[in-house]
C-alpha positions, 0 to 999 in steps of 0.5 A: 463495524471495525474495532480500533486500536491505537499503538503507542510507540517510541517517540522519533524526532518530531515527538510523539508517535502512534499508529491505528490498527483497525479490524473487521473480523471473520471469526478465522485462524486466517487474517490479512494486514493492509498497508496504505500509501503515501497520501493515504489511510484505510477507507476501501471498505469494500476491500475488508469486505471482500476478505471477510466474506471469504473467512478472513479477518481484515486489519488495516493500519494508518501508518505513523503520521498519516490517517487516524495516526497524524498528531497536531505535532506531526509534519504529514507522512515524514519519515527519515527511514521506511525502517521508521514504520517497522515498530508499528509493523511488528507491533500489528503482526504480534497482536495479529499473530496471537490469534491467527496462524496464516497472515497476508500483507495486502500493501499499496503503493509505498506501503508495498514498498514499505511490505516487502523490506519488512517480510525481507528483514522478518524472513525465516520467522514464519510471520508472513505466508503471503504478500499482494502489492497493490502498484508498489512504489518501486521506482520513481516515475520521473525522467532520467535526470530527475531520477539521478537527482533524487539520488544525489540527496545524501547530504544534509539537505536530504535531513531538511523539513522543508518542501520541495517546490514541486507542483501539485496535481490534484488529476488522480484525487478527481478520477477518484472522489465521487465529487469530481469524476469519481465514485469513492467518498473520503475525507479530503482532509486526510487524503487531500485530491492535491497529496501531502507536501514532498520532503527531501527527507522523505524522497531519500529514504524513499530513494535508499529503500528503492535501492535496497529493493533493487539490489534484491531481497530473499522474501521467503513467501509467495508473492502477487505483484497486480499493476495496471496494464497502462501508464499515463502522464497527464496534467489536466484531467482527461477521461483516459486517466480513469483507466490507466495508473497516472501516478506510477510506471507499471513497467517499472513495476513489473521490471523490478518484481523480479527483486522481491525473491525466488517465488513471485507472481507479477499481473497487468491488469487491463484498465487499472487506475493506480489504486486498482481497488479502486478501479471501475468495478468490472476492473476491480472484480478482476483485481478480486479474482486474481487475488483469490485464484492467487491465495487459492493456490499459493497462501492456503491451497487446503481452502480451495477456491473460494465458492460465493458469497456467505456474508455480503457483497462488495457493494454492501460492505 
């Protein structure tokens, strides 16, 4: 179903490096590129599917150190930078660009961190015509002090490989793994139901591009920013987590979208988990109907609205 490929880049602090670039094709001059997030790899396949069969190839890419892409050496999702992810970034958009002439970054979550520096840095250049942000991880969902706290890693602590001693929840991989009380089948291996260890160099990098982001970017492509309509802290599973984002605010979302640049579409989506892809599917159809009224109207308004199904369903992927 998906052809694969692997990106051997240059090697950064830990060793070697590579990223998996994985397609499902269409046979279209028209492509998406989705970036996952943090605990996290491609597995939406009802997401390809949704794209190809509306005529657009679908590529995804298990970024460094996570997914497809974590080699034994590797310490899971650590980076110094998100600016680390941009050699796997162009890499993909050159194969991309080669056979395609329209591309849409689909991001979710830091991937939608990570999509919008990279369009930001890239402006001018014609490589991007649109991004959708799937819940991008544009503030921390912390309280004020911890907040600040992260801010202060500017020292050498924030360059250490160890943890922090944070605790782990595993509420938000229940309400989505069919084993527990969702309806999704994945590797727990790759996408463990408690997340990946928190550096403190990862949460800096995190924290400087959040700034940066902040400050404003001049993204020159349309933008659709879709967060849940609802934001819920909870420690234990309740049934409510199954319809609500439990691992970021949508306010902040929805506060800082204004950010990306002078052409963005911001949409609460009622009963949204944090993955909205992955929500209940009247939720997620809803999800699908925003990006195709979006695409539609800003990406490729030649194509018209789109008209069926010609080559399966989202449920059949």
């Amino acid at each position: 179903m998906y052809e694969t490929t692997v990106l051997h880049l240059p090697p950064d602090f830990e060793g070697e490096v590579v990223a998996t670039l994985l397609s499902r094709r269409a046979g279209s001059r028209r492509a998406v590129l989705y970036l996952h997030g943090f605990t996290d790899y491609f597995f939406q396949d009802h997401l390809a599917a949704h794209y190809v069969e509306r005529g657009i190839d679908f590529y995804a890419l298990d970024l460094r150190k996570y997914g497809r892409s974590l080699l034994l050496h590797q310490t899971r999702g650590l980076i110094r930078s998100v600016t680390d992810y941009f050699p796997e970034i162009d890499e993909a958009v050159r194969l991309i660009r080669r056979d395609h002439d329209e591309l849409t970054l689909n991001a979710h979550s830091t991937g939608g961190l990570i999509a919008p520096l990279w369009a930001d840095r890239v402006r001018g250049r014609g490589l991007v015509q649109g991004l959708v942000l799937n819940s991008p991880f544009f503030d921390l969902n912390v309280p004020t002090p911890l907040r600040l706290a992260a801010d202060l890693l500017k020292t050498p602590l924030s360059y250490t490989r160890r943890p922090l001693p944070l605790g782990i929840s595993t509420v938000y991989g229940q309400t989505l793994h069919r084993a527990h009380h969702g309806e999704w089948d994945y590797d727990l291996e790759l996408k463990p139901l408690g997340g990946f260890s928190v550096h403190a160099m990862w949460l800096a990098a995190i924290r400087r591009a959040q700034r940066r982001l902040h400050a404003g970017l001049a993204i020159d492509a349309p933008v659709l920013v879709l967060a849940s309509a609802r934001g819920l802290r909870v420690r234990d599973f309740v049934p409510e987590a199954a319809s609500a984002d439990i691992v970021l605010d949508p306010r902040h979302i929805a506060r800082w979208s204004t950010a990306l640049g002078p052409h963005v579409t911001c949409v609460r989506v009622p009963d949204g988990v944090h993955d909205l892809v992955l929500s209940a599917e009247p939720v997620r159809k809803q999800v699908f109907a925003e990006i195709d009224r979006w695409t539609a109207a800003y990406v490729n308004p030649r194509q018209g609205p789109y008209q069926g199904p010609h080559q399966g369903n989202e449920n059949n992927p």
